[in-house]
C-alpha positions in Angstrom: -0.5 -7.6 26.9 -0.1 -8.8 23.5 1.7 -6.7 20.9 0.9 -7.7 17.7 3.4 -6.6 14.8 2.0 -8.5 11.9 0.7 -5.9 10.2 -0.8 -2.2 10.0 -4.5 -3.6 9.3 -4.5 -5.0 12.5 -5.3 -1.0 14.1 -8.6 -0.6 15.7 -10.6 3.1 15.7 -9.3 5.7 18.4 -12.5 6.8 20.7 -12.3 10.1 18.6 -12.5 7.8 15.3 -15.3 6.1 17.0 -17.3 9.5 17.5 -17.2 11.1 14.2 -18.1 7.7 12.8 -21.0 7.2 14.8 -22.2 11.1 14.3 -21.7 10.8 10.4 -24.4 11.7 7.9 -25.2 9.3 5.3 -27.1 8.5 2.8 -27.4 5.7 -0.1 -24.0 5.8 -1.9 -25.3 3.4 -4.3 -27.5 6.5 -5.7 -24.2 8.5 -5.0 -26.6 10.2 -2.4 -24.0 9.5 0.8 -23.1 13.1 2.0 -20.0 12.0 4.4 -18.6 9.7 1.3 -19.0 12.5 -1.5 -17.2 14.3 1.7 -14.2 11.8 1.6 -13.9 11.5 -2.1 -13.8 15.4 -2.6 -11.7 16.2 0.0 -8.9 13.6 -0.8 -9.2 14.3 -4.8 -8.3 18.1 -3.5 -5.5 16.8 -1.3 -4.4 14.7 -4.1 -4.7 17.1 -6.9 -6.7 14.4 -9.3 -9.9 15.4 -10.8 -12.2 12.7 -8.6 -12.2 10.3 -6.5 -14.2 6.7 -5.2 -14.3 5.0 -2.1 -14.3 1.3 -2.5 -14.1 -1.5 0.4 -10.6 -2.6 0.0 -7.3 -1.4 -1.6 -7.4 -4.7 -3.9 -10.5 -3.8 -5.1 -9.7 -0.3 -6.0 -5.9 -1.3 -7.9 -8.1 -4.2 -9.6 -10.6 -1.2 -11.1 -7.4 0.7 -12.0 -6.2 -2.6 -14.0 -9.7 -3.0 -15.6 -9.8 0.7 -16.6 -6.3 1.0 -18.3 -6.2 -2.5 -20.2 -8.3 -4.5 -22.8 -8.0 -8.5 -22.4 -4.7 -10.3 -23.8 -3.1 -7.0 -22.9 0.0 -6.8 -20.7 1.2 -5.0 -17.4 4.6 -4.0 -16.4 5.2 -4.8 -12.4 7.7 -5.4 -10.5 8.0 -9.2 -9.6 7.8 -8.5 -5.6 4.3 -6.2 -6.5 1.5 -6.4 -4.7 -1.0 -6.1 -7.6 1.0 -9.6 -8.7 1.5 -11.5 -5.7 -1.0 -10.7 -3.0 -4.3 -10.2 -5.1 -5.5 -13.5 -6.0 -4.3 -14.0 -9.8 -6.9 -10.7 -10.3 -5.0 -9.2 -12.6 -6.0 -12.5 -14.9 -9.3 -13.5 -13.9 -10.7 -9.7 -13.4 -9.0 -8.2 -16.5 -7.8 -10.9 -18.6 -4.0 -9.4 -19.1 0.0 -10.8 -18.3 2.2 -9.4 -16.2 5.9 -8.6 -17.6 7.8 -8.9 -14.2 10.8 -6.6 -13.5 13.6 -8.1 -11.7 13.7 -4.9 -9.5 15.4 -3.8 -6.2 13.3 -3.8 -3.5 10.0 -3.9 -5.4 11.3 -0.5 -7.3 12.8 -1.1 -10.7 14.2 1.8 -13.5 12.7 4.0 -16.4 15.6 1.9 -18.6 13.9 -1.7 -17.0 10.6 -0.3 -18.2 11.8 0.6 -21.3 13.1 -3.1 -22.1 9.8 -4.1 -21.2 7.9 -3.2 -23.1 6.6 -5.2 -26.6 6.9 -3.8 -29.9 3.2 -3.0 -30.6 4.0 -4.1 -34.5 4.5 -7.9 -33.5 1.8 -9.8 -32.9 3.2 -12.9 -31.5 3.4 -10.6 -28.2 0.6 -9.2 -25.7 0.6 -5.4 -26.1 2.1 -3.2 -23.4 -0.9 -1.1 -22.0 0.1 -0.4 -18.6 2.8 0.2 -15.7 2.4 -0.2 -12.0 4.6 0.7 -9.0 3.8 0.3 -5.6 5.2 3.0 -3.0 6.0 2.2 -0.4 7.1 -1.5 -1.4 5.6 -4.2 0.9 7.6 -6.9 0.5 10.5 -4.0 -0.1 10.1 -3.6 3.6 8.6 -0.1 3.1 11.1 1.1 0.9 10.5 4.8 -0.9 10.7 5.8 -4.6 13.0 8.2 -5.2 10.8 10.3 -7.1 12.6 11.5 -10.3 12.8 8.1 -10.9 9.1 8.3 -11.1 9.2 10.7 -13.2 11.7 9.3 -15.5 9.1 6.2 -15.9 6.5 8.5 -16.5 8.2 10.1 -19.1 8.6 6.5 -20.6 4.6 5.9 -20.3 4.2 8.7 -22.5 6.5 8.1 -25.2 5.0 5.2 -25.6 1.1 5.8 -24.7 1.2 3.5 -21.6 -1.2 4.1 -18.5 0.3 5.0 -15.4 -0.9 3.5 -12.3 0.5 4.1 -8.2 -0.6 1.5 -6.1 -0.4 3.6 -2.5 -1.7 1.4 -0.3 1.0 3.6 1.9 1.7 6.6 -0.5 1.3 8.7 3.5 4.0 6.9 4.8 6.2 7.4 1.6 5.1 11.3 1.8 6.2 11.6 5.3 9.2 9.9 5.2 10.8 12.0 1.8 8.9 14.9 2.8 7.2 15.1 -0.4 3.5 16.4 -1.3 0.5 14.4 -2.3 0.3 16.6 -5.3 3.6 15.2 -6.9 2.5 12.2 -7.1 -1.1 13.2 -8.4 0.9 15.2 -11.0 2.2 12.1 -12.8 0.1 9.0 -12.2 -2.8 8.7 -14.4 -4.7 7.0 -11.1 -3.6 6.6 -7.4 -5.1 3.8 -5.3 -4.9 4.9 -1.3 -5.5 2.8 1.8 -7.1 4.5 4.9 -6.9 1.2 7.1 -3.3 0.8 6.5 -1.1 3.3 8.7 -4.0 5.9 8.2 -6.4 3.7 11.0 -9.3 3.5 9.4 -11.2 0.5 10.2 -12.0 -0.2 6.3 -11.9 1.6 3.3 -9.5 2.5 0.1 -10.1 5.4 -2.7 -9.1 5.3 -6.0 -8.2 8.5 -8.1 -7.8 10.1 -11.5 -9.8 11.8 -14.1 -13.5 12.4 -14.0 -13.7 9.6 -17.0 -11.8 7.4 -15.0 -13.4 7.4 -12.2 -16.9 7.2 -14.0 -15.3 3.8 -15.6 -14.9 2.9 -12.3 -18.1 3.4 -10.8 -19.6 0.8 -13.3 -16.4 -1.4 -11.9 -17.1 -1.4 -8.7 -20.6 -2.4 -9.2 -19.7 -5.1 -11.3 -17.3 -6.6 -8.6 -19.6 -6.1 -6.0 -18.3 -3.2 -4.3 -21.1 -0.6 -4.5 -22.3 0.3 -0.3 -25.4 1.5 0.8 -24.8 4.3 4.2 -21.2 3.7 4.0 -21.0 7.3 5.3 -20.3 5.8 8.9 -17.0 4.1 7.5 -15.5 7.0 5.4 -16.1 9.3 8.4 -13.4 6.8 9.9 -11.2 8.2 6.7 -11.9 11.6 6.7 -10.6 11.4 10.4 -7.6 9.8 9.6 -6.7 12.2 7.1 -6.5 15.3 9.3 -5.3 13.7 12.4 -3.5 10.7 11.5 -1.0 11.6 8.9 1.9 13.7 11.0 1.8 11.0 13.6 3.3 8.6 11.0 6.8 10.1 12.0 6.4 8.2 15.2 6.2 4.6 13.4 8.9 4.8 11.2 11.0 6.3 14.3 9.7 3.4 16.4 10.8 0.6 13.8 14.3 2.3 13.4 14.5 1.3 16.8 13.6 -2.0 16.4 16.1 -2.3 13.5 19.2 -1.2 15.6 17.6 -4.3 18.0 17.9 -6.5 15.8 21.3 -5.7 14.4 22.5 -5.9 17.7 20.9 -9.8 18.2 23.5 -12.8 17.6 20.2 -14.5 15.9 20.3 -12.1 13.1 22.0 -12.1 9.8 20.6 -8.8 7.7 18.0 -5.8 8.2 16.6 -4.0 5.3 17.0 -0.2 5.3 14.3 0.9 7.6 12.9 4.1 5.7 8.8 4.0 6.9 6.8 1.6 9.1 8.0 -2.1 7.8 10.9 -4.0 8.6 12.3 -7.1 6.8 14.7 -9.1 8.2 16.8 -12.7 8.3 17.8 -15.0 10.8 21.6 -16.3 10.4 21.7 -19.3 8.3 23.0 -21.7 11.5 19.5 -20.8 13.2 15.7 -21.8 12.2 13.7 -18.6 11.9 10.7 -20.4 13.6 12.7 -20.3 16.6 13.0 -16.8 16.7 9.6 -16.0 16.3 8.2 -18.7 18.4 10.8 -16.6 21.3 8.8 -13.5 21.0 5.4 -15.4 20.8 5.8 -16.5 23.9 6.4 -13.2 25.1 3.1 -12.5 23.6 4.8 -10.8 20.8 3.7 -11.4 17.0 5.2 -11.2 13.8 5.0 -12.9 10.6 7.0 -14.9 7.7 6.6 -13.6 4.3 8.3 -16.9 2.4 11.8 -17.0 1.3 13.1 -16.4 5.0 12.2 -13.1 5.6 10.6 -12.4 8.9 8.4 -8.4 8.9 7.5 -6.9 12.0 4.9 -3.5 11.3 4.4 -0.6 13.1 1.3 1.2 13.5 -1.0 3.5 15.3 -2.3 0.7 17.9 1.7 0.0 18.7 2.7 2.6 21.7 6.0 3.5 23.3 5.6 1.2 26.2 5.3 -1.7 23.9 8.1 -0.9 21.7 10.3 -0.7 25.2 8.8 -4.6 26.0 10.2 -5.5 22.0 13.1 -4.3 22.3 13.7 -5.9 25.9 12.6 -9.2 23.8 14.9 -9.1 21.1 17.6 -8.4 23.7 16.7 -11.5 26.0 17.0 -13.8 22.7 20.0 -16.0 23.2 21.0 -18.6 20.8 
């Protein structure tokens, strides 16, 4: 059996997924005449509490629309310097939009209201790019899932306005963050000017992301999407997979973020290991000691079929997710245990 830990995306459809996706009704959502995608981007924009919503292929496609729609070239974003919108999308921010990024020496991939504050350029001087929009990213990837604490969010939102900035959550696992802090969707959809959301993430879904915000917005992004190449045909068949996820795939979260916990107290337990990250949702970043190569350790639970990945710098990430069971996590945590130096 091999367990593979390297990330949520790696989830296949349950058998239930697999039926409502193959008994979907669909239509051309190129002419925005797909019923089961008009479905999706209604029900979620409810849930949400935004005025609209679109369905695009990926997650990086929808936070590169968000980018395009809040910013005017030789413009400049405010990001944390761990942020995915920075690091893991290709230079898009650049090539797609044409704009810098001011990075934020944050913790964890979360930085302050203050730190935004001292980021931003006088609009007055024109030796400087002109500060047109913030992003956070909740939960933090390379944070190791961590959680905004959400009057902090609020405070930075209350920054964006003083100084007519755009406001932009990237969410590839805003579920997780909601379920872990017990918060509502609506909060966040109270504050953000637009949302991104992954449904192939911890959601299952085989494919799919939605961005959200006003009815302008989204119309923007329409024309977006085509321009990048995003507009589907009968996509209906893949945002059934969504709309499943959403009503039976949310609660269930509570059972990843439990599972990694466990995995954390394994690991602090292990001689091999030097630090854990707080464990607050379905990520866990962690460090071999400094005497021992951190190939070695995952090269151990490879060979016990077990895979995880490096993210650079020498932290190691194991990920939790739907296709991970109980049974597994019992075979990790025998793993870790059997790891002698």
């Amino acid at each position: 059996m091999e367990i593979n830990l390297i990330s949520d995306t790696i989830t296949r459809p349950t058998e239930a997924m697999l039926q409502a996706m193959m008994h979907a009704k669909v239509g051309d959502d190129v002419f925005n005449a797909d019923p089961t995608v008009i479905e999706l981007q209604d029900k979620i924009a409810k849930l949400i509490g935004k005025e609209a919503a679109l369905y695009f292929p990926s997650g990086t496609m929808a936070n590169q629309a968000a980018i395009k729609i809040h910013t005017q070239p030789a413009e400049q974003m405010i990001c944390d310097k761990w942020a995915h919108v920075y690091n893991f999308e290709g230079g898009g921010a650049a090539f797609n939009s044409g704009i810098s990024c001011s990075l934020i020496d944050g913790h964890r991939g979360m930085f302050t209201a203050d730190q935004v504050a001292l980021a931003i350029n006088d609009p007055e001087n024109y030796h400087t790019p002109i500060t047109s929009l913030v992003t956070v990213e909740n939960t933090t990837n390379k944070g190791g899932g961590a959680c905004w604490d959400f009057s902090e969010l609020k405070k930075i939102k209350e920054v964006c306005d003083e100084n007519n900035l755009a406001y932009h959550l990237d969410g590839a696992r805003l579920f997780n963050a909601l379920v872990a802090k017990n918060e509502t969707p609506k909060q966040h959809g109270e504050i953000f000017d637009t949302i991104s959301i992954c449904l192939s993430k911890g959601l299952g879904a085989p494919i799919g992301s939605i961005l959200l915000g006003t009815k302008a917005h989204i119309k923007k992004a329409v024309r977006i999407r085509k321009l990048y190449g995003g507009a589907m045909r009968q996509v209906g068949y893949l945002a059934a997979a969504g709309i499943y996820a959403l009503d039976h795939h949310v609660n269930r979260l509570a059972d990843d973020h439990a599972r990694a916990k466990r995995i954390g107290e394994a690991l602090n337990n292990s001689p091999y290991i030097k630090k854990v990250e707080p464990i607050e949702t379905n990520i866990l970043i962690f460090y071999v000691k400094d005497a021992f190569d951190e190939s070695d350790f995952v090269n151990a639970l490879k060979a016990k079929n077990i895979l995880i990945s490096s993210m650079g710098e020498g932290k190691l990430r194991m990920v939790t997710h739907l296709d991970f069971t109980e049974e597994m996590l019992e075979k990790v945590l025998e793993a870790i245990k059997g790891i002698k130096p």
